[in-house]
C-alpha positions as CSV (number, residue, x, y, z in Angstrom):
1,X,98.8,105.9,89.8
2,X,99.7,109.1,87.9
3,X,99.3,111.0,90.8
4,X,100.9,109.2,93.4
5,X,103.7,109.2,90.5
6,X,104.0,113.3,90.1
7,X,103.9,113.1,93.6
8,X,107.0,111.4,93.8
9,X,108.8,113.1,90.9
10,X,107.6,116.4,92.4
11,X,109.6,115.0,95.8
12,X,112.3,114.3,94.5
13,X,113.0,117.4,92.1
14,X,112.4,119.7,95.5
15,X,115.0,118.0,98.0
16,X,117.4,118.2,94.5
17,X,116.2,121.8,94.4
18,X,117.2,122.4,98.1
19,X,120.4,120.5,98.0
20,X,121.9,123.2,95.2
21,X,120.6,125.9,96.9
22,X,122.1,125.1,99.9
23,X,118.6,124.8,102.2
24,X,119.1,121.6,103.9
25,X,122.4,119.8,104.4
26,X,123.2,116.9,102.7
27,X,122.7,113.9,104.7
28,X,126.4,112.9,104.8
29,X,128.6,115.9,106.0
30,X,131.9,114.7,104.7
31,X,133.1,114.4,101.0
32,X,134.3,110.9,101.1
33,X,130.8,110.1,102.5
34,X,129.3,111.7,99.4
35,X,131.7,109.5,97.2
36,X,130.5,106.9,98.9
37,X,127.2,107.3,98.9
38,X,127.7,108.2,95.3
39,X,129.6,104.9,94.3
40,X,126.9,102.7,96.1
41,X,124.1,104.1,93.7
42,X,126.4,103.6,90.7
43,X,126.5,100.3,92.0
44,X,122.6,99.4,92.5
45,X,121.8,101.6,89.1
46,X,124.7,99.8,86.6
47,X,122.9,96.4,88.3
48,X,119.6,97.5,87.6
49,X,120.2,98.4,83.9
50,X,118.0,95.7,82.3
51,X,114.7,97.0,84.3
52,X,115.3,100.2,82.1
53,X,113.4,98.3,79.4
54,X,109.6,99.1,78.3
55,X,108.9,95.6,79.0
56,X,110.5,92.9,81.1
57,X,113.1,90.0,79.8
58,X,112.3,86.7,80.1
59,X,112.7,84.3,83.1
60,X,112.4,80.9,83.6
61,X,110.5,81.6,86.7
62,X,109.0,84.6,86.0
63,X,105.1,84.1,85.4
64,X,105.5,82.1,88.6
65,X,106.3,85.1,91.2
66,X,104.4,87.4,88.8
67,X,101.6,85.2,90.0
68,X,102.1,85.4,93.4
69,X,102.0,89.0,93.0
70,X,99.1,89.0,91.8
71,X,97.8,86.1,94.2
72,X,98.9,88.2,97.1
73,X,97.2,91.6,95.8
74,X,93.8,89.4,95.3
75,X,94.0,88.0,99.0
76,X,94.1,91.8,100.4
77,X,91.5,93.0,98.6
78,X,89.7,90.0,99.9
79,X,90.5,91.1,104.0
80,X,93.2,88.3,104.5
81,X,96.0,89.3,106.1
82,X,98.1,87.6,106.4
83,X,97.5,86.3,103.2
84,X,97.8,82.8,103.1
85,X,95.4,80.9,100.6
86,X,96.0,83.5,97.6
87,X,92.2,83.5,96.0
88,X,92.9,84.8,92.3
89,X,95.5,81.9,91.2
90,X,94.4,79.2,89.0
91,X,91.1,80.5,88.2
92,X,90.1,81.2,91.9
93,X,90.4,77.9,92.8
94,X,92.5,78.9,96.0
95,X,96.7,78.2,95.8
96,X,98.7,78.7,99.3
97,X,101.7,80.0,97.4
98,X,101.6,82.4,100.5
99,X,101.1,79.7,103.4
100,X,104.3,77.5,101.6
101,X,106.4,80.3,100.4
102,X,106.6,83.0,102.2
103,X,105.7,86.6,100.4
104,X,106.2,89.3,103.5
105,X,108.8,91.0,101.0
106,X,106.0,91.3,98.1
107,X,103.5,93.2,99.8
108,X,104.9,96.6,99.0
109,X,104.7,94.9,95.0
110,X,100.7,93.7,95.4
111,X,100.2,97.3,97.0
112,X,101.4,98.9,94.2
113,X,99.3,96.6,92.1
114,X,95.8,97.6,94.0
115,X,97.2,101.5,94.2
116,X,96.8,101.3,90.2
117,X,100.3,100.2,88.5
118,X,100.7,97.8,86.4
119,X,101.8,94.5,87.3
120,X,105.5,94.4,85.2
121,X,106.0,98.3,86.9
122,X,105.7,96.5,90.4
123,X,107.9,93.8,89.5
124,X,110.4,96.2,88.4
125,X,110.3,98.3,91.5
126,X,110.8,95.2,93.4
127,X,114.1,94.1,91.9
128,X,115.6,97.7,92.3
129,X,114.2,97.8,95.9
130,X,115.6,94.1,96.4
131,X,118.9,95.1,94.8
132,X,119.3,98.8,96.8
133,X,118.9,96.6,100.0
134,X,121.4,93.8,98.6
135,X,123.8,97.2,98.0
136,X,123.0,98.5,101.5
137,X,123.3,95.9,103.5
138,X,126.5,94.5,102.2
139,X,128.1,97.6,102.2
140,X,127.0,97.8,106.1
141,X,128.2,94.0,107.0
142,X,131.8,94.5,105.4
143,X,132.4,97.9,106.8
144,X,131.4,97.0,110.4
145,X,133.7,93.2,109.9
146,X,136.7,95.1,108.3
147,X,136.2,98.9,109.0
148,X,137.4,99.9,105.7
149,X,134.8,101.3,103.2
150,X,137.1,101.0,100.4
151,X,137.1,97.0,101.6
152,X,133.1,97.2,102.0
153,X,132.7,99.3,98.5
154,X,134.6,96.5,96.6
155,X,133.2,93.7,98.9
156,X,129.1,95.3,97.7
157,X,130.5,95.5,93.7
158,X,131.9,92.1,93.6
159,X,128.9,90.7,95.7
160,X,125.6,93.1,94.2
161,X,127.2,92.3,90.7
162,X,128.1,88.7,90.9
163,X,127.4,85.8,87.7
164,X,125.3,84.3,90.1
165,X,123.1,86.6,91.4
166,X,122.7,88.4,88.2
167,X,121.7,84.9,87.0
168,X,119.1,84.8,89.6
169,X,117.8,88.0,89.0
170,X,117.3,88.0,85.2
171,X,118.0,84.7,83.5
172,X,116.0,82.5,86.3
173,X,113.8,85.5,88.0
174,X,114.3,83.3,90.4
175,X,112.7,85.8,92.9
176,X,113.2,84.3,96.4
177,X,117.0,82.9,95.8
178,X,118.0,86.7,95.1
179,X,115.7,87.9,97.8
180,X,117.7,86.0,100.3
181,X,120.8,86.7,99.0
182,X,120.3,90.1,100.5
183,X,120.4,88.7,103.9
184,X,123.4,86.2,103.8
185,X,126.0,89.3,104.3
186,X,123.7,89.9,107.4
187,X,124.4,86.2,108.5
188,X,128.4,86.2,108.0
189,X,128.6,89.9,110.0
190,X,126.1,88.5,112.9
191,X,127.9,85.1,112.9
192,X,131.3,87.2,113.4
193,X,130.2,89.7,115.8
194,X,128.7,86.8,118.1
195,X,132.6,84.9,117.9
196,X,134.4,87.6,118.6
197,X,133.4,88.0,121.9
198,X,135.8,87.2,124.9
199,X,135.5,87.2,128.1
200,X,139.5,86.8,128.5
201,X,140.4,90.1,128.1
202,X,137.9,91.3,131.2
203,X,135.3,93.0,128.4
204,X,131.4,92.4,129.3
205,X,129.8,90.2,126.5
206,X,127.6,92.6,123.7
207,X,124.2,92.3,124.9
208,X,122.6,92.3,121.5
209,X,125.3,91.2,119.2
210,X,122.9,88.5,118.5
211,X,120.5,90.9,116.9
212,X,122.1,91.1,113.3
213,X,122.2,87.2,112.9
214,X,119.0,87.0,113.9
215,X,118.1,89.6,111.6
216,X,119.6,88.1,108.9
217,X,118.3,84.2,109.2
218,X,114.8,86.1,109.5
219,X,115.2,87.5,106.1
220,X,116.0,83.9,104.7
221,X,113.2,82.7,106.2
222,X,110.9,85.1,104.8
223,X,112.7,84.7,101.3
224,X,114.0,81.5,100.3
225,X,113.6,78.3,102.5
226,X,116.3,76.1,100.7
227,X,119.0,78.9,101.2
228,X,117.8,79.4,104.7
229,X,118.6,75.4,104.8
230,X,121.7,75.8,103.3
231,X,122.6,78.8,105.3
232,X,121.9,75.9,108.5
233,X,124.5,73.7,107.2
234,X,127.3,75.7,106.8
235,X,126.3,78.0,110.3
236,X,126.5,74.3,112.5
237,X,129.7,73.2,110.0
238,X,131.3,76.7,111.7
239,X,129.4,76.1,115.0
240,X,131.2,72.6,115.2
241,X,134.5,73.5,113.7
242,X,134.7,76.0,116.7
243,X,133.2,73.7,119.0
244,X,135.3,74.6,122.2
245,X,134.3,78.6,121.9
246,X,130.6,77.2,120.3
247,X,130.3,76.3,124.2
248,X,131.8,78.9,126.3
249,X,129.5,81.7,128.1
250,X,129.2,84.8,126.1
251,X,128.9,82.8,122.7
252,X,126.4,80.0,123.0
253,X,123.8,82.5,124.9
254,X,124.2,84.6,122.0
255,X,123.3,81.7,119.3
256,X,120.6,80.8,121.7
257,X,119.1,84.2,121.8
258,X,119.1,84.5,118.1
259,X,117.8,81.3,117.4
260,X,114.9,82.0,119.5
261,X,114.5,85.3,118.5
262,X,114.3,84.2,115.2
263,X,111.8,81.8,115.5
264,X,109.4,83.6,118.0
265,X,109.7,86.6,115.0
266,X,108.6,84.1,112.3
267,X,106.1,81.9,114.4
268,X,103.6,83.4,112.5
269,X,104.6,81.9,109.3
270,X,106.3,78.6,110.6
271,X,103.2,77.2,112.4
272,X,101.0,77.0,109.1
273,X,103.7,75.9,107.2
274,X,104.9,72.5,109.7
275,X,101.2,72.0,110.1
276,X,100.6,71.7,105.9
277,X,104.1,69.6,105.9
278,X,103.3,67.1,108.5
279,X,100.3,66.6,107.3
280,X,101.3,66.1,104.1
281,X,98.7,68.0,102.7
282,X,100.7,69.5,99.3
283,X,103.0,67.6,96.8
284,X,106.0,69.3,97.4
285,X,108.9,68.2,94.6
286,X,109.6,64.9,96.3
287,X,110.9,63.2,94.0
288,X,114.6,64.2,93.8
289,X,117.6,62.8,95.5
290,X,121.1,62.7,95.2
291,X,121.5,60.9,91.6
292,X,119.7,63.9,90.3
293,X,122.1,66.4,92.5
294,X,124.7,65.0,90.8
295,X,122.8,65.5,87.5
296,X,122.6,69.4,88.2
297,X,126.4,69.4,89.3
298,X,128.9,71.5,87.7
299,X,131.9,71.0,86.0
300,X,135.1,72.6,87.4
301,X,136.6,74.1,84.1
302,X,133.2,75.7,83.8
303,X,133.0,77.0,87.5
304,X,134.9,79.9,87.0
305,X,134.3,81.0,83.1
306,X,134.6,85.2,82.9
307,X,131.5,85.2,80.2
308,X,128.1,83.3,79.8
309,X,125.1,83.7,77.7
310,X,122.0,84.9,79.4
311,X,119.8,82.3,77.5
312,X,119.4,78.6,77.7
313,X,118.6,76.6,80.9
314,X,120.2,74.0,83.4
315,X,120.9,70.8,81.4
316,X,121.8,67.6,82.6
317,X,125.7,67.3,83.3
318,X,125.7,64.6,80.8
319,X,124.7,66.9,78.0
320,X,127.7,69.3,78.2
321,X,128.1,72.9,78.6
322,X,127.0,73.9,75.4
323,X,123.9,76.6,75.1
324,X,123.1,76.5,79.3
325,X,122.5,79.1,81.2
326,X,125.6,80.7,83.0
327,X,126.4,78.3,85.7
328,X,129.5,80.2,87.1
329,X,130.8,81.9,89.9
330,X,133.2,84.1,87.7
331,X,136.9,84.8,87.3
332,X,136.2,87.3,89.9
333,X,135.9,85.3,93.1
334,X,139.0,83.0,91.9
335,X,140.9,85.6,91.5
336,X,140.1,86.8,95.1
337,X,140.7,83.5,96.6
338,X,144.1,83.3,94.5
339,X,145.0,87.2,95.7
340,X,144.3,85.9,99.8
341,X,146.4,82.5,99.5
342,X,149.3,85.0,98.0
343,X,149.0,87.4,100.9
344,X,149.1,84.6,103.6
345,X,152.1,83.6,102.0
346,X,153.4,86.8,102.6
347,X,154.5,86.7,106.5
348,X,154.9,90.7,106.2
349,X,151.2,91.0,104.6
350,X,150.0,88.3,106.6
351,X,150.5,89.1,110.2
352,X,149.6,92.9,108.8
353,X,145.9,91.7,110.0
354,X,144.8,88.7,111.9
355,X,141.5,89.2,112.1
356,X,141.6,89.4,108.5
357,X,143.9,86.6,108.0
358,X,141.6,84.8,109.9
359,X,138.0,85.6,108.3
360,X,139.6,85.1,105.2
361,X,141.2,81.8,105.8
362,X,137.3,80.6,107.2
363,X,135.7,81.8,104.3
364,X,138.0,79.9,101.1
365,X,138.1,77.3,103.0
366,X,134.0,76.9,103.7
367,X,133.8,79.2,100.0
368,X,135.3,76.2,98.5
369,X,133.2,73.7,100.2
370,X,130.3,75.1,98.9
371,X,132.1,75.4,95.7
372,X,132.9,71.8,95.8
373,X,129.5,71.1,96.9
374,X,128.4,72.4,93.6
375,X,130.7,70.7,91.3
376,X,130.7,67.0,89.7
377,X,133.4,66.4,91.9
378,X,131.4,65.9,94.8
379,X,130.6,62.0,95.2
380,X,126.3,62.8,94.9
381,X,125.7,59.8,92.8
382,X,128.0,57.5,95.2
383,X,125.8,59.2,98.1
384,X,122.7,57.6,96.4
385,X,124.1,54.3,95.4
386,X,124.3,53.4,99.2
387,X,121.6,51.9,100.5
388,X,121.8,52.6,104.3
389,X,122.3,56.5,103.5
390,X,118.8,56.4,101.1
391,X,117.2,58.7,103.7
392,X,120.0,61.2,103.8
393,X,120.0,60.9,99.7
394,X,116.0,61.6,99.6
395,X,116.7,64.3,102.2
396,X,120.0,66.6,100.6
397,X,117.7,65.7,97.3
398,X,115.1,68.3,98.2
399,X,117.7,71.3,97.1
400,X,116.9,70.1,94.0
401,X,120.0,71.3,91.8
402,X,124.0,71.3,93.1
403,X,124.5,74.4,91.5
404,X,122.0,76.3,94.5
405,X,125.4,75.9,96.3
406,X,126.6,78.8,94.6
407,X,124.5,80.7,96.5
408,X,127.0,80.8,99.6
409,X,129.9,80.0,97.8
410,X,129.6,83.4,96.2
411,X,129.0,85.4,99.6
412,X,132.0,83.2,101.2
413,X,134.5,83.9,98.3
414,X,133.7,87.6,98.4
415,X,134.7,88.2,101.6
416,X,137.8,86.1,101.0
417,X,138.8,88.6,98.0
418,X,138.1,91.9,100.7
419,X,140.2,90.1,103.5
420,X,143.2,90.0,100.5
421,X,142.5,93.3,100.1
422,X,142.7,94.5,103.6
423,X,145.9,92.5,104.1
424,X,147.8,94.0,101.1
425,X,146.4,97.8,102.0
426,X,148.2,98.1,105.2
427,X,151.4,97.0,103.8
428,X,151.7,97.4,99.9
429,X,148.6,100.1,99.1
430,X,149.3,99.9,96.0
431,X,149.5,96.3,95.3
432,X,146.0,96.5,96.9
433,X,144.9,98.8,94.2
434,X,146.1,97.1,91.5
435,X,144.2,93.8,93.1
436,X,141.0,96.5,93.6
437,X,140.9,96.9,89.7
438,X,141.5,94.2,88.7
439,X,138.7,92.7,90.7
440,X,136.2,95.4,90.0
441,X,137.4,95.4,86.1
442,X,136.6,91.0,86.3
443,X,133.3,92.2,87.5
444,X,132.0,95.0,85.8
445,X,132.6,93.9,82.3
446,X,131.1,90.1,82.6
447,X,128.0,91.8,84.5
448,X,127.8,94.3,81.7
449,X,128.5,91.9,78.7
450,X,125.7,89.5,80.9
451,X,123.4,92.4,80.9
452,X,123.6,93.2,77.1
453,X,123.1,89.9,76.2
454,X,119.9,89.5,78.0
455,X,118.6,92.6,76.8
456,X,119.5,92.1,73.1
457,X,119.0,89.0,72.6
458,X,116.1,87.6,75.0
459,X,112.2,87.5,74.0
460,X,110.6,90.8,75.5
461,X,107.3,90.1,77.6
462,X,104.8,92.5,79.0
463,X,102.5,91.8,82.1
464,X,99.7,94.0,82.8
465,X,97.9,91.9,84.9
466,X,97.3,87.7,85.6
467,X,95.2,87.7,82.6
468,X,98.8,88.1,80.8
469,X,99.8,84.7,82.6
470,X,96.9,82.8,80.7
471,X,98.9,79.7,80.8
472,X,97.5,78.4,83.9
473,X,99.9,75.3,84.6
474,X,102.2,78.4,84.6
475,X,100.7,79.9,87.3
476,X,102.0,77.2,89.7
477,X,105.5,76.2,87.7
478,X,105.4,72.5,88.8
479,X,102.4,72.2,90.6
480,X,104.2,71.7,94.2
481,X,101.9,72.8,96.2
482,X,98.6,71.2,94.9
483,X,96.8,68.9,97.1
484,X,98.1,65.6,97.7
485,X,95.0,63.6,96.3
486,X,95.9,62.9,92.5
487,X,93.3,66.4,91.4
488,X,94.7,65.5,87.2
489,X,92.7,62.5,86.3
490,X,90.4,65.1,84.3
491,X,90.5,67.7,82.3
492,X,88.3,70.3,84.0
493,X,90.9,70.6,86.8
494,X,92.5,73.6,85.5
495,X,89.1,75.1,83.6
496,X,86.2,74.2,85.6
497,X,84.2,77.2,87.5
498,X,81.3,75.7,88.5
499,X,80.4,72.9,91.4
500,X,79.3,69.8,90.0
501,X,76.7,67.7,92.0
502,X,75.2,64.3,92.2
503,X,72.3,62.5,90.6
504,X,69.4,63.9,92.9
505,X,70.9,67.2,93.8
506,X,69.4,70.3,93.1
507,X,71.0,73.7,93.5
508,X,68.7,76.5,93.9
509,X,71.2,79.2,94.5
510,X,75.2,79.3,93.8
511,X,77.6,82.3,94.3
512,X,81.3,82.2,94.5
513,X,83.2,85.4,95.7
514,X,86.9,84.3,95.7
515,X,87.2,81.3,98.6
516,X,84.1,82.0,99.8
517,X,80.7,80.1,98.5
518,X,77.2,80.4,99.4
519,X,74.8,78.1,97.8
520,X,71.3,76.5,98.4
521,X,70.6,72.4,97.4
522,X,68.4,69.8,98.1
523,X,69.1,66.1,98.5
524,X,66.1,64.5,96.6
525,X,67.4,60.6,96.7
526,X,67.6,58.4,99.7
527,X,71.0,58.4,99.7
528,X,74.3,60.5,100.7
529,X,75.1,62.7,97.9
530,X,77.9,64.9,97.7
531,X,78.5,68.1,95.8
532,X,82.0,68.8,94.4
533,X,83.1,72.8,95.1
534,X,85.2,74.4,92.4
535,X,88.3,75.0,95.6
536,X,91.0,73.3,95.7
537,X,91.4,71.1,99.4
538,X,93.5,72.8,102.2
539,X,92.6,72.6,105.7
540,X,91.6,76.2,106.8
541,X,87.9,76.1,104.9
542,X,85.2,76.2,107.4
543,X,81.2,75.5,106.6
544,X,78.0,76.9,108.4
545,X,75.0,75.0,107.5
546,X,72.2,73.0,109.4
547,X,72.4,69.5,110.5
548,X,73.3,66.7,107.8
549,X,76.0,68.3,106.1
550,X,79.5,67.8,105.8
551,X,82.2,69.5,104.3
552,X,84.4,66.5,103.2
553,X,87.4,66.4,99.9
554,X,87.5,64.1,97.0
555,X,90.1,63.9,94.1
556,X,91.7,67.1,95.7
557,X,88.6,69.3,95.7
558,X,86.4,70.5,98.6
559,X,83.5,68.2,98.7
560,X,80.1,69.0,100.6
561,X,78.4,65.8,101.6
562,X,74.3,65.7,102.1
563,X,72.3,63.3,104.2
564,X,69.2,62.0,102.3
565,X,66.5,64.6,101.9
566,X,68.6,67.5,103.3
567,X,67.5,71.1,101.7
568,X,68.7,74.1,102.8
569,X,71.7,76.8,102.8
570,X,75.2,76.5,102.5
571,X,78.4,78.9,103.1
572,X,82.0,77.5,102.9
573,X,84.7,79.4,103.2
574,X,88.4,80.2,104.2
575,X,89.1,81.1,108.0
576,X,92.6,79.9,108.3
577,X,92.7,77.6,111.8
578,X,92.2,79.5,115.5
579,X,96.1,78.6,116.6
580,X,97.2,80.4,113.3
581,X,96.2,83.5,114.9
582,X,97.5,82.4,118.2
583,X,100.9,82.1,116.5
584,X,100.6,85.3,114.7
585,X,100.1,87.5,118.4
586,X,102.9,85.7,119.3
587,X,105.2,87.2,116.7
588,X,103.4,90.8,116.8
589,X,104.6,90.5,120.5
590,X,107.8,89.4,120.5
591,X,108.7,91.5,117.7
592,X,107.3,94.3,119.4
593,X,109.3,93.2,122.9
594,X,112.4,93.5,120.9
595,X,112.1,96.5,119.6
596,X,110.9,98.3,123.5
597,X,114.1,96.1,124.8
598,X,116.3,97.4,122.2
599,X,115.4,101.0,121.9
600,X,115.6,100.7,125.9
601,X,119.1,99.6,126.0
602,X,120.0,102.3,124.0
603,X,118.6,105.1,125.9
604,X,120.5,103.4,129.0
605,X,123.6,103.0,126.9
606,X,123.3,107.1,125.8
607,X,123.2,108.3,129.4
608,X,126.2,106.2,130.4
């Protein structure tokens, strides 16, 4: 670890070294590139301030994704790859946190973790690797959509530096919600570049404009499931809303092409996951509808509060306000939405633009949806008071709070506030840099005040390893994905280490190496006798052995079952199923066709 770390410092401090002495060029030729470039890494760093610490902050979810971490890292070393039944949670007794949430983003964290570094160090490179892409890629979406980078720059400050995502990040640690936050400004630009096509004007259609969305849905995938669903909802809302150019040549082969792009790319990962869900082989939190979305709503006076504590959690709408966590969009993003609804009152500043009239007119209105969504306004509880809509209830239910809403709200309403911008810049500049700072200035200080506050005032926790998470219902947060059977009716669920067998079995030999088991018994009574395997029960597990066994489940635990006077050898352990890997080449392949296709393309495109 120390050397792979002076290695790096050593890097660095040369290519600094060559820049002042003028060996190499600096990547970006122009000086307004170098501000640029400049601004963005002000931007990532002032977000990353709290990762400065020794130690990490408290977050509500935080020894959860800490243990996937370390679930994922325990699964390499075993030869799995993918991982999907992680081998080291819950003491070994086998968790697919991998299988039901995806982790391809935490790999480079669990590699750091076997290279040597200690588990809070990989944590921490992960939110500033998370956060540099959230920087990069917003930056990139906004500049291609408005072809301004002072529009992009204050689009990636008002969006890397939002309430909510700074929320995400270090009051919940709510690791896969700000994962796939990086990817919605993906979505919007690949939505946008797939509608703006026309055949009217005689142009070809963009042979991969699909590419970006299908990029970006991709990276919710592999992030965040309930975003990826919310990210649905409001895509077909706009598919539907635009229904006559939803259905015209050059845009619904586009959406088709991403959407099956898309879903060859993550076959891998969707195949195991529909299997476990039809089947009904985990808990999941099923239990929530829309009563309790109403519960989690939001009230309006407090959707748009400048300041909020970093302490406290989510309480129930009937409690009040008082001592939750920030549950806020900001001043920020109303004051953007108020700046646009001035400048298309403006006819001067609003035909300056269309195309940004237009974006930004699409985005309040759908930003406020979701915003609406979110708040006790919406009629949630009236929802679930209908009988005939119970189904839909159970279904919306599954997002489990109103306030995950804020999610797109917050990447709608920040495109809204650059659309002002761009408006007012072409015709009043410097009305468009007064709403610039006072935009950045609504930002910066809550973020920073935010920041403070959690690093002053909230309990400091150190993670070496999973031995630090010694709280094992921790491990799993609710328990989700724990086998359906009822595995709580006894205490020795979360302790017990060793098998437990029947009156007349005797075992000879026992070893357990993470989801694998080897053992030798003998069936001494004249009837069936089973012996109860310290592994959880998930289809995947396979058993060699001779005639009259069977690998069976009871009370949620992997069972083997022995014919009367059986006696011999046992091994059990995790294989995954054959069309797993069947969906996996599948993926490897299309991925890899994309990439010949594309790099092709461009080749052809270069010599024309």
């Amino acid at each position: 670890m120390r050397l792979l770390t002076g290695l790096v410092f050593c890097a660095v401090l040369d290519w600094v070294i060559l820049l002042l002495t003028r060996r190499v060029k600096f990547p970006i030729h122009t000086l307004r590139g170098r501000y640029i470039a400049m601004a963005l890494v002000g931007i990532g760093a002032f977000a990353c301030l709290p990762l400065g610490l020794g130690y990490l902050t408290y977050g509500h979810d935080l020894s959860i994704h800490l243990s996937r971490i370390e679930g994922l890292k325990a699964g390499l070393l075993a030869g799995q790859f993918p991982v999907r039944m992680d081998p080291a949670i819950i003491n070994e007794k086998g968790y697919p946190f991998s299988l039901m949430y995806s982790d391809v983003f935490l790999y480079p964290a669990a590699v750091l973790r076997i290279l040597g570094f200690s588990l809070q160090t990989s944590y921490k490179v992960y939110v500033a690797s998370i956060t540099a892409a959230t920087v990069g890629i917003t930056f990139y979406a906004l500049r291609k959509m408005f072809r301004s980078d002072c529009a992009a720059l204050l689009g990636t400050a008002l969006y890397t530096l939002s309430f909510y995502r700074l929320t995400n990040v270090f009051v919940r640690a709510a690791v896969g919600e700000y994962t796939a936050m990086a990817f919605l400004p993906l979505v919007v630009y690949g939505l946008w570049r797939i509608y703006r096509q026309s055949l009217a004007d005689g142009k070809k259609a963009e042979p991969w404009c699909w590419l970006p969305f299908a990029l970006g849905f991709t990276g919710l995938l592999q992030s965040h499931l309930l975003t990826t669903e919310l990210a649905v909802f409001f895509t077909a809302a706009f598919c539907l809303l635009y229904f006559k150019k939803t259905f015209t040549r050059p845009v619904l082969p586009a959406l088709c092409k991403a959407a099956g792009a898309a879903i060859v790319w993550n076959l891998w990962f969707m195949v195991p996951l529909l299997q476990y869900m039809v089947q009904g082989v985990c808990r999941i939190s099923g239990k929530y509808d829309a009563a309790y979305l109403y519960d989690s709503s939001v009230y309006l006076g407090q959707m748009f509060l400048m300041f909020g504590q970093s302490s406290g959690v989510a309480e129930s709408i009937q409690s009040g306000i008082a001592g939750e966590m920030p549950q806020t969009l900001g001043l920020a993003l109303a004051a953007g939405a108020f700046f646009f609804l001035l400048a298309v009152l403006d006819p001067a500043v609003r035909k300056s633009s269309r195309d940004a009239a237009r974006i930004g007119s699409l985005t309040l209105g759908f930003g406020l949806l979701a915003a609406w969504c979110a708040s006790d306004l919406c009629p949630w509880y009236a929802l679930f008071r209908c009988e005939p809509l119970q189904a839909l209830s159970k279904t919306l239910g599954k997002l489990q709070f109103a306030w995950r809403f804020f999610t797109p709200a917050t990447m709608l309403l920040v495109v809204c506030a650059c659309c002002a911008v761009v408006l007012y810049r072409k015709v009043r500049p410097e009305a468009a840099k007064a709403m610039a700072a006072a935009l950045l200035a609504l930002t910066i200080i809550p973020a920073g005040y935010l920041m403070y506050d959690k690093c002053t005032t909230s309990e400091a926790v150190t993670y070496m390893s999973l031995a630090a998470v010694n709280d094992l219902p921790g491990q799993v947060g609710g328990g989700e994905y724990l086998p359906t059977e009822d595995t709580t009716t006894d205490d020795s669920v979360w302790g017990r280490l060793t098998p437990e067998a029947d009156n007349g079995v005797e075992l000879t030999e026992y070893t357990k190496n993470g989801l694998t088991i080897q053992l030798a018994a003998q069936n001494t009574g004249d009837t069936e006798a089973s012996i109860r395997l310290p592994l959880f029960y998930y289809p995947g597990y396979h058993m060699t052995a001779a005639d009259g066994a069977a690998l069976t489940h009871k009370n949620g635990y992997l069972t083997v079952t022995l014919a009367p006077g059986w006696q011999g050898s046992v091994q059990v352990r995790w294989t995954g199923m054959w069309f797993w890997r069947a969906a996996d080449c599948i993926s490897l392949l299309g991925i890899a066709a994309t990439v010949v296709l594309y790099r092709k393309s461009q080749k052809n495109a270069a010599h024309v």
